[in-house]
N, CA and C atoms of all chains as a GROMACS GRO file, in nm:
protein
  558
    1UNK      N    1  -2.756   0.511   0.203
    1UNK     CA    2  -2.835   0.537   0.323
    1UNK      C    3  -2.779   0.658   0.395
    2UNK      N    4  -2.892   0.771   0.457
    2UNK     CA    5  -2.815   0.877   0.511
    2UNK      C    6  -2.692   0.841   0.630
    3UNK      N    7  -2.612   0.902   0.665
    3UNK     CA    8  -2.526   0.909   0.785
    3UNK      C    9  -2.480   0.776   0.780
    4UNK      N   10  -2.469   0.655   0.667
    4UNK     CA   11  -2.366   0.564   0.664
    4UNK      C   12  -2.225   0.610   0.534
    5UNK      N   13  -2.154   0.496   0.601
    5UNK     CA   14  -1.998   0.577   0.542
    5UNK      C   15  -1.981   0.395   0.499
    6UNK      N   16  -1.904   0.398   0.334
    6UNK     CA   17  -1.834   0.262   0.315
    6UNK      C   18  -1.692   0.236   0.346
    7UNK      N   19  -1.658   0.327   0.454
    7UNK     CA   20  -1.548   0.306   0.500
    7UNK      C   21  -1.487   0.184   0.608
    8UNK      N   22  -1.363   0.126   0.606
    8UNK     CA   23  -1.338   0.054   0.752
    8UNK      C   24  -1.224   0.106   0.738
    9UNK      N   25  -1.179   0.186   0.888
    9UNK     CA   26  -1.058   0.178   0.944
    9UNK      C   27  -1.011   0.061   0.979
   10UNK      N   28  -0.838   0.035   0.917
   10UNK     CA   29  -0.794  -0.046   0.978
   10UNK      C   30  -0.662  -0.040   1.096
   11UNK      N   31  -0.702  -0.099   1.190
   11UNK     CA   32  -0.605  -0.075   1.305
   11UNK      C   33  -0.501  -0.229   1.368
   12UNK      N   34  -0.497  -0.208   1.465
   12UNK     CA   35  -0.420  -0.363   1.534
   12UNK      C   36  -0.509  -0.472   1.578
   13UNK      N   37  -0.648  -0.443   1.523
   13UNK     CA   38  -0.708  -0.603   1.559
   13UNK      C   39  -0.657  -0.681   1.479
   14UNK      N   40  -0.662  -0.829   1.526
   14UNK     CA   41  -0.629  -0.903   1.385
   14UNK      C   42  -0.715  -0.896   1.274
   15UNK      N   43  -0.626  -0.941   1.107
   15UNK     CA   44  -0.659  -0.953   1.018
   15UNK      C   45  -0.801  -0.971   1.006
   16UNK      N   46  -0.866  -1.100   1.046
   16UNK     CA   47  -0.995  -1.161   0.975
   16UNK      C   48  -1.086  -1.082   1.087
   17UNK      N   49  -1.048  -1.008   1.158
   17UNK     CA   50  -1.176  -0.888   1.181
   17UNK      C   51  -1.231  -0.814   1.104
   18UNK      N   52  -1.109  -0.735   1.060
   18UNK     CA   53  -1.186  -0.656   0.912
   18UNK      C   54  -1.224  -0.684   0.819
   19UNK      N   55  -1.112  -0.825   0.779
   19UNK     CA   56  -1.179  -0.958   0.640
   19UNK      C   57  -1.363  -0.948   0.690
   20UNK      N   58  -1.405  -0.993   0.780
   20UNK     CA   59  -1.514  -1.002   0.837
   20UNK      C   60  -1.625  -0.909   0.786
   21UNK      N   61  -1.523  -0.790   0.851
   21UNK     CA   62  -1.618  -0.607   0.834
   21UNK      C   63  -1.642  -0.595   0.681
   22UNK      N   64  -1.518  -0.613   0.632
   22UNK     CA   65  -1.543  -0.576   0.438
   22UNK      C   66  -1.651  -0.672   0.365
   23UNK      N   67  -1.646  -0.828   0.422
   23UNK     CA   68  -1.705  -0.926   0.319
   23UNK      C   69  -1.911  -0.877   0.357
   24UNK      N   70  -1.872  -0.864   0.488
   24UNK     CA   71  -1.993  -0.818   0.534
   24UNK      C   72  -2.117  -0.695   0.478
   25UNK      N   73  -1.981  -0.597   0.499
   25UNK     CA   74  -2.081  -0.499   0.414
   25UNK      C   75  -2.115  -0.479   0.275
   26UNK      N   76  -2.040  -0.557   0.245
   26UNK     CA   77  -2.007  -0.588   0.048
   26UNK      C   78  -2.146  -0.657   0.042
   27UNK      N   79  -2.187  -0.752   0.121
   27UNK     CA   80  -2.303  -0.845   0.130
   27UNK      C   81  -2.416  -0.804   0.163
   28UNK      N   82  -2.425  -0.690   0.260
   28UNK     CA   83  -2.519  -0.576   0.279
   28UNK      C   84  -2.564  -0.507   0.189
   29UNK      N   85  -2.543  -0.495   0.094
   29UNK     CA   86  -2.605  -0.382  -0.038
   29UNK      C   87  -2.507  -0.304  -0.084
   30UNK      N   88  -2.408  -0.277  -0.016
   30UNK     CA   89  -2.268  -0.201  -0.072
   30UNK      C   90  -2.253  -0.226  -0.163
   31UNK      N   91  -2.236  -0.166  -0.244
   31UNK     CA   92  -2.137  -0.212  -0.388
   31UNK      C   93  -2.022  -0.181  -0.384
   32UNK      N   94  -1.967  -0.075  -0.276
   32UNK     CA   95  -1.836  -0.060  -0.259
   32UNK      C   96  -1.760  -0.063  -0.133
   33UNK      N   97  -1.623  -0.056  -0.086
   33UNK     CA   98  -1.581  -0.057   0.047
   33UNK      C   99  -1.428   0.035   0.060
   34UNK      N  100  -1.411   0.126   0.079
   34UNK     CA  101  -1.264   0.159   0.128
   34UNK      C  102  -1.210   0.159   0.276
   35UNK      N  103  -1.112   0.079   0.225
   35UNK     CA  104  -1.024   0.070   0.360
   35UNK      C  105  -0.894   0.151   0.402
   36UNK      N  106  -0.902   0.175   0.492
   36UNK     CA  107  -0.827   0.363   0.510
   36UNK      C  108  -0.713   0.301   0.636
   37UNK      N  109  -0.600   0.321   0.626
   37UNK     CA  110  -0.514   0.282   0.715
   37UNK      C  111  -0.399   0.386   0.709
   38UNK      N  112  -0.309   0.408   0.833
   38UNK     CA  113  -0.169   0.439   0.847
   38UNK      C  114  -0.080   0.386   0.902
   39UNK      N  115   0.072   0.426   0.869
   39UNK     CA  116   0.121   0.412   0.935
   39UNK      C  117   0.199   0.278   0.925
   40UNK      N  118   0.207   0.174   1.049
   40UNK     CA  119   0.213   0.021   1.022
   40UNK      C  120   0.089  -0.072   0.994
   41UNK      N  121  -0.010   0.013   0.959
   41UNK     CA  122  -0.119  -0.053   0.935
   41UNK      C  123  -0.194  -0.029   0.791
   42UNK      N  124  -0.054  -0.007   0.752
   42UNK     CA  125  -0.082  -0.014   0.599
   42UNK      C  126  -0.030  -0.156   0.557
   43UNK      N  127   0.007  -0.211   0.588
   43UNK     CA  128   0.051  -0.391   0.557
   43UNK      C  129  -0.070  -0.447   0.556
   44UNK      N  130  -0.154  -0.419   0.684
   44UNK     CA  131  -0.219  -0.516   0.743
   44UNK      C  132  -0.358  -0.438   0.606
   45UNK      N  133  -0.386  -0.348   0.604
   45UNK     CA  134  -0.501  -0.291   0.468
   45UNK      C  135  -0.474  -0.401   0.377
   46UNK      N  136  -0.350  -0.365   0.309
   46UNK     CA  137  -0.293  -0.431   0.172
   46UNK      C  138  -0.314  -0.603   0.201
   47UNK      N  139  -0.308  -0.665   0.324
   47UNK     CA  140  -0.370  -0.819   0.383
   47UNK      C  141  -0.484  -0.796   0.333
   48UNK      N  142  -0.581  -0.764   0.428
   48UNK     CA  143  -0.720  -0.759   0.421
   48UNK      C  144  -0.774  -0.777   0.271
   49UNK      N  145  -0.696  -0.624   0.203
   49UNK     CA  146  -0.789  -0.653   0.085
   49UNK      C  147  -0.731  -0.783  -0.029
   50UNK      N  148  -0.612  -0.859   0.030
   50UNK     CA  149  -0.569  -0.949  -0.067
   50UNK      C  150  -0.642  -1.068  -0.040
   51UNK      N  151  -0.703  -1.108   0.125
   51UNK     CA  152  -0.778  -1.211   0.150
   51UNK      C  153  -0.929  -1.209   0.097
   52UNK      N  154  -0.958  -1.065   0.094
   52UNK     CA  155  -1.105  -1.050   0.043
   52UNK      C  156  -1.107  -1.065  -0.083
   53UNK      N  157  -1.030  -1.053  -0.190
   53UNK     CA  158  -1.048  -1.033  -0.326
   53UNK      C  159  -1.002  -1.168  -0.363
   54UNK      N  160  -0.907  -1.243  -0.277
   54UNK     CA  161  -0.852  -1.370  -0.346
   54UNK      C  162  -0.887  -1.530  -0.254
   55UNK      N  163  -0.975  -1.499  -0.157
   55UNK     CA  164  -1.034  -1.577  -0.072
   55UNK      C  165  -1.171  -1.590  -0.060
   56UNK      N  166  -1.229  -1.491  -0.007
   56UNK     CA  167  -1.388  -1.474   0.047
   56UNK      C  168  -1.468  -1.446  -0.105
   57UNK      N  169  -1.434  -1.331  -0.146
   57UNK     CA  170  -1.521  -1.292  -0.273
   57UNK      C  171  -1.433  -1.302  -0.428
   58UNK      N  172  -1.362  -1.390  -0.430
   58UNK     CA  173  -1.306  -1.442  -0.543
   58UNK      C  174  -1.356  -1.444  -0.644
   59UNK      N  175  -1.391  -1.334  -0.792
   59UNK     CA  176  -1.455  -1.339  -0.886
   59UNK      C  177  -1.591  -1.245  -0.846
   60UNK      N  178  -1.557  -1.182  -0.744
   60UNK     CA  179  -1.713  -1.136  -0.723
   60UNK      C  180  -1.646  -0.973  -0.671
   61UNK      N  181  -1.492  -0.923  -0.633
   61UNK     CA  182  -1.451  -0.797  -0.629
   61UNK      C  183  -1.342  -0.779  -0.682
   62UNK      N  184  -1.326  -0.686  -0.721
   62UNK     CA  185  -1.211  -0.577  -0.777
   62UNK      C  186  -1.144  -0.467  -0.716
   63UNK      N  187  -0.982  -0.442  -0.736
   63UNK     CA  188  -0.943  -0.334  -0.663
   63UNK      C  189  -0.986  -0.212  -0.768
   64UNK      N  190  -1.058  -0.140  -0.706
   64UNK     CA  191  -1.122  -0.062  -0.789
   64UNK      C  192  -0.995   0.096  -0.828
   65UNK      N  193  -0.933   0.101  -0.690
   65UNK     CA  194  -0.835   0.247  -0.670
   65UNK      C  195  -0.721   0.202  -0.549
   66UNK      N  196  -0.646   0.267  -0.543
   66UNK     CA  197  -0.592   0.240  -0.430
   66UNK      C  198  -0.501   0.410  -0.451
   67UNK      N  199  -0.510   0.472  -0.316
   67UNK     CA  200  -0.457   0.604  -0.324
   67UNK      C  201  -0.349   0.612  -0.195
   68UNK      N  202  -0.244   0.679  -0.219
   68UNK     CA  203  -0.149   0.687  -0.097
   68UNK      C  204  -0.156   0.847  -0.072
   69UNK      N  205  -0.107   0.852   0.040
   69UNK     CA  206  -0.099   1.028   0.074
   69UNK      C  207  -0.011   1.042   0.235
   70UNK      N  208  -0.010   1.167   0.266
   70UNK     CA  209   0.062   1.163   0.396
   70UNK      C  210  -0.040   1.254   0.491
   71UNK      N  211  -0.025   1.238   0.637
   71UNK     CA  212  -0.096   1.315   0.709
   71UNK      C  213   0.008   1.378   0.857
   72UNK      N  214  -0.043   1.527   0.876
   72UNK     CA  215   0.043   1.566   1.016
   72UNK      C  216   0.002   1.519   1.134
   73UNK      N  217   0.058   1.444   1.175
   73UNK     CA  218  -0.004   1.429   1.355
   73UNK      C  219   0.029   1.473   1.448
   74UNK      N  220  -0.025   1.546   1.512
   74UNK     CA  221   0.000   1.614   1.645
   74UNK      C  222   0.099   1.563   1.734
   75UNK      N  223   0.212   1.575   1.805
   75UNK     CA  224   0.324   1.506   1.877
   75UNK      C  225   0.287   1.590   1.980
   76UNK      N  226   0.337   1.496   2.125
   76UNK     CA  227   0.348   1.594   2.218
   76UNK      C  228   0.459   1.674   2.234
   77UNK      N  229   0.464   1.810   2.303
   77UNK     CA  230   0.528   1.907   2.287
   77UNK      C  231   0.516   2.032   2.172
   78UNK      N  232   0.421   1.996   2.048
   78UNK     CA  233   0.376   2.062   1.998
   78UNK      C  234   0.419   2.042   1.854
   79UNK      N  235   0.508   1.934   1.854
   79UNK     CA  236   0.529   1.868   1.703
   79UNK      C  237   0.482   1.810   1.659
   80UNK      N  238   0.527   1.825   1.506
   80UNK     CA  239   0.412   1.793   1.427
   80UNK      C  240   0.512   1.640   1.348
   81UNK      N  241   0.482   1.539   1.311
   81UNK     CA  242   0.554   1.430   1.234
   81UNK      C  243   0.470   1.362   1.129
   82UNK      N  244   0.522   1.334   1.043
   82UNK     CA  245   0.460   1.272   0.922
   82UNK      C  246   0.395   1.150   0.884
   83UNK      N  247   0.296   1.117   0.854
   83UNK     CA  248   0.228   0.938   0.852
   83UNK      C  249   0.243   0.930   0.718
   84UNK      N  250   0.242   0.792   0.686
   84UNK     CA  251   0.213   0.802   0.575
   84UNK      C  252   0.053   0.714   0.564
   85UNK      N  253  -0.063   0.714   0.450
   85UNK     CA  254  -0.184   0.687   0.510
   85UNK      C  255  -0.205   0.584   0.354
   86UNK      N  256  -0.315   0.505   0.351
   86UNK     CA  257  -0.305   0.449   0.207
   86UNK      C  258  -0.467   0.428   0.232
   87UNK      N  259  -0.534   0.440   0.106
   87UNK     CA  260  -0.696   0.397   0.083
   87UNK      C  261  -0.669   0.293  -0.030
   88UNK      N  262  -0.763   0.181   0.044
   88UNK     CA  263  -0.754   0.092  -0.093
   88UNK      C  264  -0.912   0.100  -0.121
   89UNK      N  265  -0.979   0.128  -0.206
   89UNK     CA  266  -1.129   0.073  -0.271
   89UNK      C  267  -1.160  -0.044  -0.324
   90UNK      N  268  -1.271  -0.145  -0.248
   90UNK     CA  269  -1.294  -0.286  -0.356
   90UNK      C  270  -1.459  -0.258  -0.374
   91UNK      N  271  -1.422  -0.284  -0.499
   91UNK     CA  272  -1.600  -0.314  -0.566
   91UNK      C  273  -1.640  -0.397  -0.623
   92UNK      N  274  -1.774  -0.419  -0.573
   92UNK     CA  275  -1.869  -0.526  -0.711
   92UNK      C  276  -1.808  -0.539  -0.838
   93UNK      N  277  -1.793  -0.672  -0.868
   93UNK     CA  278  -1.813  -0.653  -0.999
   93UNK      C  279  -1.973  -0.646  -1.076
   94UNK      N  280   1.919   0.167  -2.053
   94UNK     CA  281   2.039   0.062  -2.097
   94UNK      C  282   2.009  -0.104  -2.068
   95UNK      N  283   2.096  -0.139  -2.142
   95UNK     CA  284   2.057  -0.308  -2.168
   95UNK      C  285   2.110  -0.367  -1.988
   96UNK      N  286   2.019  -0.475  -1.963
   96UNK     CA  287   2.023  -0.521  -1.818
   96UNK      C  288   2.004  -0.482  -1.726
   97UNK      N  289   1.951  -0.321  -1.738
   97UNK     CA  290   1.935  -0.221  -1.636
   97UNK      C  291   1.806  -0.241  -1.566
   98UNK      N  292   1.713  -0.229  -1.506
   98UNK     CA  293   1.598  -0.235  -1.467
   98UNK      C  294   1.544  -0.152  -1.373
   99UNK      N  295   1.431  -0.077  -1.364
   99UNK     CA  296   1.374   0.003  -1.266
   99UNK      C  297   1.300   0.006  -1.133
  100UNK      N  298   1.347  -0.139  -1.080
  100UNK     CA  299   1.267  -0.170  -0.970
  100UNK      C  300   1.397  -0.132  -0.838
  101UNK      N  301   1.324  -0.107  -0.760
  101UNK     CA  302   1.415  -0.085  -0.624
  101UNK      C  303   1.283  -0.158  -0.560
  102UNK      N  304   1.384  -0.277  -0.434
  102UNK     CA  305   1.319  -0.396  -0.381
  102UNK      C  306   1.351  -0.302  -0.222
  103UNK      N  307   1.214  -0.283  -0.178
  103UNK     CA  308   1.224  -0.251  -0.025
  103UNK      C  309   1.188  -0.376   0.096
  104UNK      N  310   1.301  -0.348   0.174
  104UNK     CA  311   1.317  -0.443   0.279
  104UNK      C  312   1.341  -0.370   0.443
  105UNK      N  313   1.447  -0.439   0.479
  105UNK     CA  314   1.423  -0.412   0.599
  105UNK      C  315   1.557  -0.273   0.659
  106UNK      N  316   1.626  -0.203   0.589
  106UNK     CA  317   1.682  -0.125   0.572
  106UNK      C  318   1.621   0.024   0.624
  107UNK      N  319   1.706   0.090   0.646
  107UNK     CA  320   1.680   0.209   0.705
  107UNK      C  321   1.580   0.304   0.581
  108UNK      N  322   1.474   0.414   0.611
  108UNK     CA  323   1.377   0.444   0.481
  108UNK      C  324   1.456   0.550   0.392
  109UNK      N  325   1.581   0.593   0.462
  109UNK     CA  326   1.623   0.694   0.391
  109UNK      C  327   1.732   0.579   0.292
  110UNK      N  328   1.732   0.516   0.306
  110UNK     CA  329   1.896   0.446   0.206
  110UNK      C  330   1.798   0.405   0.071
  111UNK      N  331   1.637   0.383   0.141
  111UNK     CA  332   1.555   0.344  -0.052
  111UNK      C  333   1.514   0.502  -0.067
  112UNK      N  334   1.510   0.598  -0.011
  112UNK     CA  335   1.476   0.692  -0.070
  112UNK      C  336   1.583   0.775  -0.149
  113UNK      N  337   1.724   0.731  -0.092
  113UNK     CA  338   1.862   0.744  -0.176
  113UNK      C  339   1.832   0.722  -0.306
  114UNK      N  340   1.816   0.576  -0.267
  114UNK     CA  341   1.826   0.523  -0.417
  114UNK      C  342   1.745   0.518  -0.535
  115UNK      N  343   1.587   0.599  -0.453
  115UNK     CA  344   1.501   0.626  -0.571
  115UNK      C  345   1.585   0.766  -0.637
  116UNK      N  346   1.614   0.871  -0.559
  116UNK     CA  347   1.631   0.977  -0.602
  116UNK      C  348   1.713   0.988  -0.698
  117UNK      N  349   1.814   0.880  -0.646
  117UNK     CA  350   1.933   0.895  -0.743
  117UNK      C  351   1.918   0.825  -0.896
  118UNK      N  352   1.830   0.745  -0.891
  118UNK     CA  353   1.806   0.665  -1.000
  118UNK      C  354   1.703   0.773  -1.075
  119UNK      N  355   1.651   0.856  -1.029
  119UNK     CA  356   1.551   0.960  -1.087
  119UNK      C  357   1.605   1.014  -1.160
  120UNK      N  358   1.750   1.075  -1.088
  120UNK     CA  359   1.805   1.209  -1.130
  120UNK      C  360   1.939   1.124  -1.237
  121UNK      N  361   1.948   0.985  -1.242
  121UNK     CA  362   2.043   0.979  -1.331
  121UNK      C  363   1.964   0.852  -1.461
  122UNK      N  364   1.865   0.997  -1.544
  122UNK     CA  365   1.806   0.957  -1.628
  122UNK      C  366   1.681   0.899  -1.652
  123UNK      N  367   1.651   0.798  -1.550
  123UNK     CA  368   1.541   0.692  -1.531
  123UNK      C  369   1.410   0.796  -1.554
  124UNK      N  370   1.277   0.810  -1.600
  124UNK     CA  371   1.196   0.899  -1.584
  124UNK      C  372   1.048   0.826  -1.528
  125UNK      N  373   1.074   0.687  -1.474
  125UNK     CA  374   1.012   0.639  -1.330
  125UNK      C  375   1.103   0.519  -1.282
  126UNK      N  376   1.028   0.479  -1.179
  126UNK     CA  377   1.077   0.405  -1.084
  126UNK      C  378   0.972   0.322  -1.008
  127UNK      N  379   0.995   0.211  -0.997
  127UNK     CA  380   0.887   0.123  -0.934
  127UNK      C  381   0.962   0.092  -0.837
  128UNK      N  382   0.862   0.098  -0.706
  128UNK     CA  383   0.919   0.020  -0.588
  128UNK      C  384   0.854  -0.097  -0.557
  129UNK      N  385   0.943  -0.175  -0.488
  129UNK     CA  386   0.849  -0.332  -0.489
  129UNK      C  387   0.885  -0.390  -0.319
  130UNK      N  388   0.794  -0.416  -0.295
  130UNK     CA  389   0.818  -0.501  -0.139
  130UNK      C  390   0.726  -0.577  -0.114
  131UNK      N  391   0.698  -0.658   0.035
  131UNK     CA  392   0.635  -0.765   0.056
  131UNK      C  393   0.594  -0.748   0.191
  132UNK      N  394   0.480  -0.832   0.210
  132UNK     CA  395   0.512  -0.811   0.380
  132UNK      C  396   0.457  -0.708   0.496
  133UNK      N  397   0.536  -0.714   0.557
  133UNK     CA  398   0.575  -0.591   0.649
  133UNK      C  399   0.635  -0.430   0.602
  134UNK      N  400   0.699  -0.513   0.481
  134UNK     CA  401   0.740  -0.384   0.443
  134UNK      C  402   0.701  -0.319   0.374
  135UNK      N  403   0.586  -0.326   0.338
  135UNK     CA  404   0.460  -0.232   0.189
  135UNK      C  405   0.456  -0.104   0.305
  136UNK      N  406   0.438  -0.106   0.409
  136UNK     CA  407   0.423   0.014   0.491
  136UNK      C  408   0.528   0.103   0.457
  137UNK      N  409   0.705   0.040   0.466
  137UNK     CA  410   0.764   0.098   0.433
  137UNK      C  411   0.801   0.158   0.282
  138UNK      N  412   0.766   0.108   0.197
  138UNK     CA  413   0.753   0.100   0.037
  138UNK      C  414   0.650   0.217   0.047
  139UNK      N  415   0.556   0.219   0.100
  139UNK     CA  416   0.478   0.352   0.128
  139UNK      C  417   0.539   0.505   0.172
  140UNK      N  418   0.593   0.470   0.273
  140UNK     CA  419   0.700   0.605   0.314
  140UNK      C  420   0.746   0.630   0.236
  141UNK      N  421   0.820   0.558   0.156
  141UNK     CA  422   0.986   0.603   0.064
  141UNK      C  423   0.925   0.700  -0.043
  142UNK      N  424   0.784   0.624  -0.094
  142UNK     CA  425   0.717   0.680  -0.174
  142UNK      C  426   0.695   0.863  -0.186
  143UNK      N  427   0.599   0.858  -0.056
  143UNK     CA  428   0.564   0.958   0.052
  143UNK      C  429   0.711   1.061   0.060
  144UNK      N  430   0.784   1.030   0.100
  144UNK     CA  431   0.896   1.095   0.152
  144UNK      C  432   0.945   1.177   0.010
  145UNK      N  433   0.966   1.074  -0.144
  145UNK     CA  434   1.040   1.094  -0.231
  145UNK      C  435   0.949   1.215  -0.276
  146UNK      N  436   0.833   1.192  -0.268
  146UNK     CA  437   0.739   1.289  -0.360
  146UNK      C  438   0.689   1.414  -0.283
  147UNK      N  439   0.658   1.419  -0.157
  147UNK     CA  440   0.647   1.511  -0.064
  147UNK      C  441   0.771   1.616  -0.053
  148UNK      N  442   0.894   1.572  -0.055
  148UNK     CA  443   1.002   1.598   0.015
  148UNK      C  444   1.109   1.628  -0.073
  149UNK      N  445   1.115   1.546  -0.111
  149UNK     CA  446   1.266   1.534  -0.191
  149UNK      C  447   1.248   1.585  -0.374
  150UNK      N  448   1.122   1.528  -0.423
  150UNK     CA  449   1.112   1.580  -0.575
  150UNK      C  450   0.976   1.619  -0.552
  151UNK      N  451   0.956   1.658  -0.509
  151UNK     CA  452   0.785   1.769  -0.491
  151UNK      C  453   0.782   1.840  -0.635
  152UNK      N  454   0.632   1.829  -0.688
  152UNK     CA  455   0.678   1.912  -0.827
  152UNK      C  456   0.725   1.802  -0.907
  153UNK      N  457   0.810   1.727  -0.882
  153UNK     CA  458   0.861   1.673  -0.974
  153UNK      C  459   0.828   1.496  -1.067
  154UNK      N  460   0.798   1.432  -0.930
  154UNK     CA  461   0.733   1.350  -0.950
  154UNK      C  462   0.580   1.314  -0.910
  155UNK      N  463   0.513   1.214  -0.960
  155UNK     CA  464   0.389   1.171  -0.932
  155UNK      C  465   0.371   1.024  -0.897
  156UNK      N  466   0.261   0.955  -0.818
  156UNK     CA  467   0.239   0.858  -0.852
  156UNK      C  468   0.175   0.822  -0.986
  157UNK      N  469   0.219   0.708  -1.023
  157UNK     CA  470   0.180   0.646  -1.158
  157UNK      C  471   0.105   0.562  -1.117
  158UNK      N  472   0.120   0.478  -1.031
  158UNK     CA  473   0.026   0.294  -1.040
  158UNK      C  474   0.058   0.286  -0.964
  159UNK      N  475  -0.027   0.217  -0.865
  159UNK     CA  476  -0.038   0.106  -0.718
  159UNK      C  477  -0.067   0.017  -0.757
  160UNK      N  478  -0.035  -0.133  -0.728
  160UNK     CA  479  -0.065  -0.257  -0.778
  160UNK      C  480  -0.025  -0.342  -0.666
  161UNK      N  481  -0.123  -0.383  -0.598
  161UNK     CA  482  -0.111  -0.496  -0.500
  161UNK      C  483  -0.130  -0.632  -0.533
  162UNK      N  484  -0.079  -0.752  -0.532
  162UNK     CA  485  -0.124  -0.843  -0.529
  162UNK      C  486  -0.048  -1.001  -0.421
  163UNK      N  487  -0.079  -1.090  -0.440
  163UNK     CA  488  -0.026  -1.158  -0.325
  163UNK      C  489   0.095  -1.289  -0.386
  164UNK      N  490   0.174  -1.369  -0.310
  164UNK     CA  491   0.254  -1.435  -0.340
  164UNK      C  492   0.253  -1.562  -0.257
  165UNK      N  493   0.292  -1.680  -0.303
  165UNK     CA  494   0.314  -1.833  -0.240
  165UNK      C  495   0.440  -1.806  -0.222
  166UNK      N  496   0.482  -1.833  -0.028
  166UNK     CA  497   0.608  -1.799  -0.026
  166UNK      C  498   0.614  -2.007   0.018
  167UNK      N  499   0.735  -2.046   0.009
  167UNK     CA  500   0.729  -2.244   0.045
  167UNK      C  501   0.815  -2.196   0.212
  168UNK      N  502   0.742  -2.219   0.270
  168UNK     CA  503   0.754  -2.263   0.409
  168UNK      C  504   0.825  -2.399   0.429
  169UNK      N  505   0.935  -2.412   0.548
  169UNK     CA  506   0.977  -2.513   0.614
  169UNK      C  507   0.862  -2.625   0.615
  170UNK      N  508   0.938  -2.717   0.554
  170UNK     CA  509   0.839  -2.881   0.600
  170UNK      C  510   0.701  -2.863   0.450
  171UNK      N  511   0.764  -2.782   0.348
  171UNK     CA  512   0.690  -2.816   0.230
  171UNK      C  513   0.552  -2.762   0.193
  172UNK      N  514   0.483  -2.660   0.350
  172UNK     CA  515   0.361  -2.602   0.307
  172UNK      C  516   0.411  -2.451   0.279
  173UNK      N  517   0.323  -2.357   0.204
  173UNK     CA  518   0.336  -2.247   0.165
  173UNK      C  519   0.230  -2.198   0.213
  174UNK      N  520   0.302  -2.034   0.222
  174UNK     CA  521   0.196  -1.916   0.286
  174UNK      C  522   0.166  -1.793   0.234
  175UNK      N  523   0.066  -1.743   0.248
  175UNK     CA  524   0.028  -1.629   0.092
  175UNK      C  525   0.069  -1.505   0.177
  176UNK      N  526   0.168  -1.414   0.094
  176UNK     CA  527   0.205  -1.316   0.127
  176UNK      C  528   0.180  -1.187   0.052
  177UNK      N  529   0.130  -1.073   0.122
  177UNK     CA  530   0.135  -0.943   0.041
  177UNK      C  531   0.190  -0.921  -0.010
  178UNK      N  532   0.183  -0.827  -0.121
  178UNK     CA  533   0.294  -0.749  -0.226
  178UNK      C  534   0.239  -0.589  -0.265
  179UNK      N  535   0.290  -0.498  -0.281
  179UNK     CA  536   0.290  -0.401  -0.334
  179UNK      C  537   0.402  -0.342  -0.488
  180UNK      N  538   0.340  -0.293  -0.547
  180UNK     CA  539   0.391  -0.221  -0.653
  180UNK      C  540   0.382  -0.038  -0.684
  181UNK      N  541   0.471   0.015  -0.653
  181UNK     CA  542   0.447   0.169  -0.667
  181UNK      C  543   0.513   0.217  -0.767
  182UNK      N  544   0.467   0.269  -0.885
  182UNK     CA  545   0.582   0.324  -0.995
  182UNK      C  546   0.561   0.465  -0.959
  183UNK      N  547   0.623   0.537  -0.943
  183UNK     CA  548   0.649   0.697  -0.948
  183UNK      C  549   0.713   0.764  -1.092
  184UNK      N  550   0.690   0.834  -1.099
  184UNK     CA  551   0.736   0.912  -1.272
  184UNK      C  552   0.734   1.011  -1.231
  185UNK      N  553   0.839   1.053  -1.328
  185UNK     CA  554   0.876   1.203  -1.314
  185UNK      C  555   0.722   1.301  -1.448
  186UNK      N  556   0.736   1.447  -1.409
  186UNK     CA  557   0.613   1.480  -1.477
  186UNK      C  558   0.704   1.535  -1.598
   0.00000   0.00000   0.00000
């Protein structure tokens, strides 16, 4: 669909918010979902997608990719410091 | 060598003492290295990653495999609780 994204950021809500967001749009017509996190909220990604794949849609998704990388973030004063960022992908089977 | 093994277990330790010990295990022979953690600490298992390959062996190494999956840890009073896991092998190119 134009101007939609299968993305969910994940941040400091709790867990079964995004469990929620992923099982949801998977159920919507998605066939796919990446979940994009940094930082200390790369634990809470690597949660999410272990409750969705081994709880909610059990036999019905796959970790399709999972990619790590780093990003610069702006500091105040004009520094720059390092994240580290992780994408996990789950898909239809 | 016999009994030797390539996992470095990340915990709750400072990020530079596992990024020591990937490097050093790099540079004395090993031609990857898997990191393994749980938890809270896949975030950090992420950095070391990040740090080793960005920073320290740029050029030199790659990621190989991400592999998440989850664990029954036995909780006080006999119930158990499902915990994250991560797997990162890095290789040299």
């Amino acid at each position: 669909m134009s101007g939609r994204d299968n993305n969910i950021y994940i941040g400091r809500k709790p867990v079964m918010n995004y469990v929620l967001a992923v099982v949801t749009q998977l159920n919507q017509g998605s066939d796919f979902c990446t979940l994009k996190a940094r930082g200390r909220s790369i634990s809470t990604a690597v949660d999410v997608a272990e409750i969705v794949r081994q709880r909610f849609m059990k036999d019905i998704v796959f970790v399709d990719k999972i990619e790590i990388d780093s990003e610069e973030l702006a500091e105040e004063g004009g520094r720059t410091r390092s994240v580290s960022t992780i994408e996990i992908t789950l898909k239809k089977k």
